[in-house]
C-alpha positions in Angstrom: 0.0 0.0 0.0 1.5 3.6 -1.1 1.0 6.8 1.4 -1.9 7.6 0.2 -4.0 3.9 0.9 -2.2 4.0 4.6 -3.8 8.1 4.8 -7.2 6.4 3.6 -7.1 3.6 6.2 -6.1 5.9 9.3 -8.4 7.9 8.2 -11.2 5.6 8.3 -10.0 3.7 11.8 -10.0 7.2 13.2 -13.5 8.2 12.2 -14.9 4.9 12.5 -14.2 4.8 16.5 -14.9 8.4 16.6 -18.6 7.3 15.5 -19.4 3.6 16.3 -19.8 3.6 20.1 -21.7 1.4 21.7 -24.7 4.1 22.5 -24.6 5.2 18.3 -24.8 1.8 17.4 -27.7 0.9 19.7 -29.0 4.5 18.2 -28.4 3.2 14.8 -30.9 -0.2 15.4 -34.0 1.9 16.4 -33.5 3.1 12.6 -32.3 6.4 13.5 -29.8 7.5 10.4 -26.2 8.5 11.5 -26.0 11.7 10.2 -23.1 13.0 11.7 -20.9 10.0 10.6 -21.8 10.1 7.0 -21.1 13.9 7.1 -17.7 13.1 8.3 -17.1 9.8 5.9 -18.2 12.6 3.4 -15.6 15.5 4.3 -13.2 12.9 4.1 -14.3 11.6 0.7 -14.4 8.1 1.9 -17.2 7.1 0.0 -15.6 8.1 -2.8 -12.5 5.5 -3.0 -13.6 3.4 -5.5 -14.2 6.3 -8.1 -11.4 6.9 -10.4 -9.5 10.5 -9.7 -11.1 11.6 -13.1 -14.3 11.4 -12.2 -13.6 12.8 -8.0 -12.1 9.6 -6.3 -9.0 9.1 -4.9 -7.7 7.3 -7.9 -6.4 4.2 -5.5 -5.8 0.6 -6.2 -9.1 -0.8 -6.7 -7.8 -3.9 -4.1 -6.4 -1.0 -1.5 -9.7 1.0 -1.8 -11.3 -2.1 -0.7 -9.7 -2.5 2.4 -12.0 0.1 3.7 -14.9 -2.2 3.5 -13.1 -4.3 5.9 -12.3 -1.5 8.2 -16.2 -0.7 8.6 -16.3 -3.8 9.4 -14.5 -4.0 12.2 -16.5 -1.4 13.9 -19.7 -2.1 13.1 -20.2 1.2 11.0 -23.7 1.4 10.6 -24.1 3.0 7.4 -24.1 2.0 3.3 -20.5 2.6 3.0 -20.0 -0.2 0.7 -23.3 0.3 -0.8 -22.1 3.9 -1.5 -19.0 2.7 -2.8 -20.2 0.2 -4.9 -22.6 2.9 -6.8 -20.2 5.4 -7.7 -17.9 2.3 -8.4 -20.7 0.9 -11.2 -21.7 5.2 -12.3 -18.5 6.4 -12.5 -17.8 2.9 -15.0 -20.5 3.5 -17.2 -19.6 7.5 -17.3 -22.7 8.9 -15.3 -21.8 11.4 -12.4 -22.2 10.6 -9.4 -24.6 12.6 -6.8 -23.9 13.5 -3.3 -25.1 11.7 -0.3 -25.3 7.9 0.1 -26.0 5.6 -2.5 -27.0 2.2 -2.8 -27.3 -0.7 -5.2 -30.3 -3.0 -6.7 -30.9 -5.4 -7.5 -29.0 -7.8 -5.0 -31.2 -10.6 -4.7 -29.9 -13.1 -7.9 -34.2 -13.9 -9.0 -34.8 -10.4 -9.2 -34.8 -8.5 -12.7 -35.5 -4.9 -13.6 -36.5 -3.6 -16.9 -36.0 -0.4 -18.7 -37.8 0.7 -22.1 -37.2 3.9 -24.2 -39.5 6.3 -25.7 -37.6 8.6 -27.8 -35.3 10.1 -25.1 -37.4 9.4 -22.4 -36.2 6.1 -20.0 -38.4 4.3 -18.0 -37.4 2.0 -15.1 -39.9 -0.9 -14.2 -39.6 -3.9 -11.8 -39.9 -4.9 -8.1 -36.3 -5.6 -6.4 -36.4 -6.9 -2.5 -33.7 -6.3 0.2 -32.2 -3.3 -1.0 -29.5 -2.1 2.0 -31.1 1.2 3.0 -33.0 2.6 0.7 -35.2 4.5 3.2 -32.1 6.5 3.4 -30.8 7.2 0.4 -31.7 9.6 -2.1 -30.5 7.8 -5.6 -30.0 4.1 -6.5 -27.2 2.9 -9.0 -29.4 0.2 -10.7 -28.5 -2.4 -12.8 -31.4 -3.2 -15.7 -31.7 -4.2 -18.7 -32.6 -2.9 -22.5 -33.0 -5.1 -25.2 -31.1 -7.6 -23.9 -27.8 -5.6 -23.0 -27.4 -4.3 -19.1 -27.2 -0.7 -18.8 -26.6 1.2 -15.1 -29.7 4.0 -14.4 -29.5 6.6 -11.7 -32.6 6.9 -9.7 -34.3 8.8 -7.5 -35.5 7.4 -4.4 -38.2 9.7 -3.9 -41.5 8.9 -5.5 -40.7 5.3 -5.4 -42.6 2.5 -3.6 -40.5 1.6 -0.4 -41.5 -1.1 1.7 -39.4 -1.2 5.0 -37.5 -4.3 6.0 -34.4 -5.2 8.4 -32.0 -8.1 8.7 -31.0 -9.6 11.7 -28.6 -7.0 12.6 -31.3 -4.4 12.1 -29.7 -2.9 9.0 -32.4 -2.0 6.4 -33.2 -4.2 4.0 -36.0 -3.0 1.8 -38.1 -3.5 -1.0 -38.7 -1.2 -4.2 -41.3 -1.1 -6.5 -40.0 0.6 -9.2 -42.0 2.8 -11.7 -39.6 5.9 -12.6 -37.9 8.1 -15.2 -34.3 7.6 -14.2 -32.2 10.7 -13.5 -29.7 9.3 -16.4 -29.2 5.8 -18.1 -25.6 4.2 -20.2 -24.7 0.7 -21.0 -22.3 -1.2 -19.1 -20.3 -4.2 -19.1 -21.3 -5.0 -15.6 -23.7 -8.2 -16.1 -26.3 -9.1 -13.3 -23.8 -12.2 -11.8 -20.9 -9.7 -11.9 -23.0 -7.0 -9.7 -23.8 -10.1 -7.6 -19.9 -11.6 -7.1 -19.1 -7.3 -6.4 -21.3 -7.4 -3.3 -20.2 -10.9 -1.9 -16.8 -9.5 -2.1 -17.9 -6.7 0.0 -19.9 -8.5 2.7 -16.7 -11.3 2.5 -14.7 -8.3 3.2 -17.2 -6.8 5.9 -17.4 -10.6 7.4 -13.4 -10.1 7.7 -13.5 -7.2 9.4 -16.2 -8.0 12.0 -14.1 -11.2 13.0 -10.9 -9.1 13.7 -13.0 -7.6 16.1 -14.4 -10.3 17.7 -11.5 -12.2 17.9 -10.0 -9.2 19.6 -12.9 -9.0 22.5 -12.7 -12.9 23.1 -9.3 -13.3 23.8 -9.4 -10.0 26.3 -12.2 -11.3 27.2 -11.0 -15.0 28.5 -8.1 -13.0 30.2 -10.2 -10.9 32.1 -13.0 -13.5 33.1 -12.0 -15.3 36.2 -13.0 -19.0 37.3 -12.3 -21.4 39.3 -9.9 -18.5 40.6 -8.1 -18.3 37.2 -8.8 -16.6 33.9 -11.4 -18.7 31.6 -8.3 -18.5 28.9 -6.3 -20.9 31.2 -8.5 -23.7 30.1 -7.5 -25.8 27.8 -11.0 -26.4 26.2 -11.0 -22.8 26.0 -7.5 -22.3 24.4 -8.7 -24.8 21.7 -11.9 -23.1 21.0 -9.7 -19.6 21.1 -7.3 -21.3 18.4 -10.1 -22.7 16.3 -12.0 -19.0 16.3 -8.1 -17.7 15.3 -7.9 -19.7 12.7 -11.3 -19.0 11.3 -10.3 -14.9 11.5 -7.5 -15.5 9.5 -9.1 -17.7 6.9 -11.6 -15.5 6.3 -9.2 -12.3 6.2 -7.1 -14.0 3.2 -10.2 -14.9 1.9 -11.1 -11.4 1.4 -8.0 -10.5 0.1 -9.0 -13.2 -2.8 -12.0 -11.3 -3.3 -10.6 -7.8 -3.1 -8.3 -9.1 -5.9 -10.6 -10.5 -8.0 -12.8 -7.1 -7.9 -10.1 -5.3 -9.2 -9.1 -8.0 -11.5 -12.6 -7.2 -13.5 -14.8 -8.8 -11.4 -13.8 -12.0 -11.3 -16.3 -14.5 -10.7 -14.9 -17.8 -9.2 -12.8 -16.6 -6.6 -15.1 -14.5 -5.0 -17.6 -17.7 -5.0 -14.8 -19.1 -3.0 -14.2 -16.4 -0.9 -17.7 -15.6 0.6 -18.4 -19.4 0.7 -15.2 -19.6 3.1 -15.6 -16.1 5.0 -19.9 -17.0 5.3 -18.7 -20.9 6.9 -16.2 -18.3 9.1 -18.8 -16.5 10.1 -21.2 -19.5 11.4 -18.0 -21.3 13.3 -16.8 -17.8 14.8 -20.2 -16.4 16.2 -21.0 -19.4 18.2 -17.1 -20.2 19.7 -17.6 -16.3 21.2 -20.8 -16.6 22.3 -19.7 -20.1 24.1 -16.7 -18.4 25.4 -18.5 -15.2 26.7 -21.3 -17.0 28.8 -24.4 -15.1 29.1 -22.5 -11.8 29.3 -22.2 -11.8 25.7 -25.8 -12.3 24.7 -27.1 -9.2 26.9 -28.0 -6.3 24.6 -25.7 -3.8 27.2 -22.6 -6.2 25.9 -20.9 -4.9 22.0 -20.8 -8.2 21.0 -24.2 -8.8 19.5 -23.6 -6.1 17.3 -20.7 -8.3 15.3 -22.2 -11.4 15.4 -25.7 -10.2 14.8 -23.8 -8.6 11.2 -22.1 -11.8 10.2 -25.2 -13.6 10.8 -26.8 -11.5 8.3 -23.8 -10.7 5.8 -22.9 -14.6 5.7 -26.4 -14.9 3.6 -26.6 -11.6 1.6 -25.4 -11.6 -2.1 -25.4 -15.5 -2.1 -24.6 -17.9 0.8 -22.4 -20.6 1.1 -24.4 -23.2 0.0 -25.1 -21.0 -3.6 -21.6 -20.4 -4.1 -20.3 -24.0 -3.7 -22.5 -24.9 -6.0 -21.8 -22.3 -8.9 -18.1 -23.6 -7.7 -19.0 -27.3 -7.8 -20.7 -27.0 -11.3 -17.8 -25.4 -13.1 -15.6 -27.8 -11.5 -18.1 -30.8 -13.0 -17.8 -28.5 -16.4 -14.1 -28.5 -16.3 -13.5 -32.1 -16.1 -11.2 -34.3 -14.1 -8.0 -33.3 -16.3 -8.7 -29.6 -15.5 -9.5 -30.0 -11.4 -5.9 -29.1 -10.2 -5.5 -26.2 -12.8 -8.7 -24.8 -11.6 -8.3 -24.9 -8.0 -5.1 -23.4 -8.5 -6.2 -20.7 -10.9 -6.5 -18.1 -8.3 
């Protein structure tokens, strides 16, 4: 990483424990928008770090840029950071400008399709798309539709569309659009509708990655601190195993990510991010319940942080494809390859 990725990632660890205490995040779940966080992610142009210098990004490595995801991660930032990212990532490619304010993406759920049809200059956008990360709080959508048969990107507006709140697990909103607008602006794009799907498993993988750091960090303080039997918990051997199994998971899932920031920048590639989330979602199941088994009932009162990580990799493990939809994709191109091809594709990363 040059100066500039290490500025970015101070930056970000700086701001993000400025705003993600315990009493902002709890503020955050009763749907309350952080305001004050994305008007400092804002001053800082964070949101702006996967949008080439051209166009008013940072003009960073798209891998580096990436690495932010993973920081928000780690502190629970509860806002569409990636989301935002992700939009100006797929408007600045297909040469629209980007607005202000947060952003997000649709459609992210793989059965759901969105239309556009044109009536001299006049676009219209049609469809229903379902768990949209908040778009009760955004003011514009990067959506990816299509027109005769080719994907194009439309910017729309959020206002005068048909929003239907939802939440995941970690009380992050997930929401439904009916869609019946005249975008703000439309432009073809090479992004298809299973590369749009791989560039948000990369992020939650990455997100995933972060959130374990964290936990990993509070369980092992936390088996030093917590006496028993008139010595720490982290004495134990049954708890030194667990403590080494949760370790290892962490830093699976962390070079997992890494696979998946590289194959975002390497044009979106498909199979390794299918391998990454698979590996960082099967993280996230293992991890959550070795913290919760080493915290006791501490850890699942709603006063105690950690419910704030696991309840996210809960809900990021199945958002943009689960495990079980990525092994197969992965276990059906491996069938398509053939036995002579196995080892060259599983070393093709």
């Amino acid at each position: 990483m040059d100066s500039t990725t290490d500025m970015l990632r101070e930056t970000a660890t700086r701001l993000f424990g400025e705003h993600c205490e315990p009493k902002q995040l709890r503020n955050a779940e009763t749907g309350v928008f952080q305001s004050a966080a994305w008007a400092a992610i804002e001053e800082a142009g964070l949101h702006r770090a996967l949008v080439p210098e051209d166009a008013g990004g940072y003009g960073v490595d798209i891998a580096d840029a990436l690495s932010l995801v993973r920081v928000a991660g780690e502190f629970a930032l509860p806002l569409p950071l990636a989301e935002t990212m992700l939009a100006g990532f797929l408007l600045a490619g297909a040469g629209i400008e980007i607005p202000d304010g947060p952003l997000t993406i649709s459609p992210v759920v793989a059965t759901d399709r969105l239309t556009l049809t044109r009536a001299g200059e006049t676009w219209h956008l049609a469809g229903k798309a379902s768990r949209i990360p908040w778009a009760r709080d955004v003011a514009a959508i990067a959506v990816l539709a299509e027109h005769e048969g080719r994907p194009h990107i439309a910017l729309v507006a959020t206002a005068g569309q048909i929003i239907t709140h939802g939440e995941n697990l970690a009380r992050e909103p997930r929401d439904t659009i009916t869609f019946d607008a005249t975008p703000i602006a439309v432009a073809p794009t090479t992004i298809t509708p299973e590369k749009l799907r791989a560039a948000g498993a990369a992020m939650r993988s990455l997100q995933i990655a972060g959130a374990l750091a964290r936990i990993i960090a509070m369980t092992s303080q936390y088996a030093q601190d917590r006496v028993q039997f008139g010595r720490p918990i982290g004495k134990f051997q049954a708890v030194q195993q667990n403590l080494a199994v949760l370790a290892g998971q962490t830093a699976a899932a962390g070079a997992a990510s890494d696979l998946a920031a590289e194959a975002f920048a390497a044009d979106l590639r498909i199979l390794p991010i299918a391998a990454a989330k698979s590996r960082c979602g099967e993280a996230a199941s293992i991890a959550a319940g070795i913290a919760h088994q080493a915290h006791g009932a501490i850890g699942f009162t709603y006063e105690y942080s950690l419910h704030f990580f696991t309840k996210r990799l809960w809900s990021w493990r199945d958002e943009f494809g689960n495990e079980s939809e990525w092994n197969l994709l992965l276990g059906r191109h491996m069938v398509a390859a053939g036995a002579d091809r196995l080892w060259a594709e599983i070393t093709a990363a």
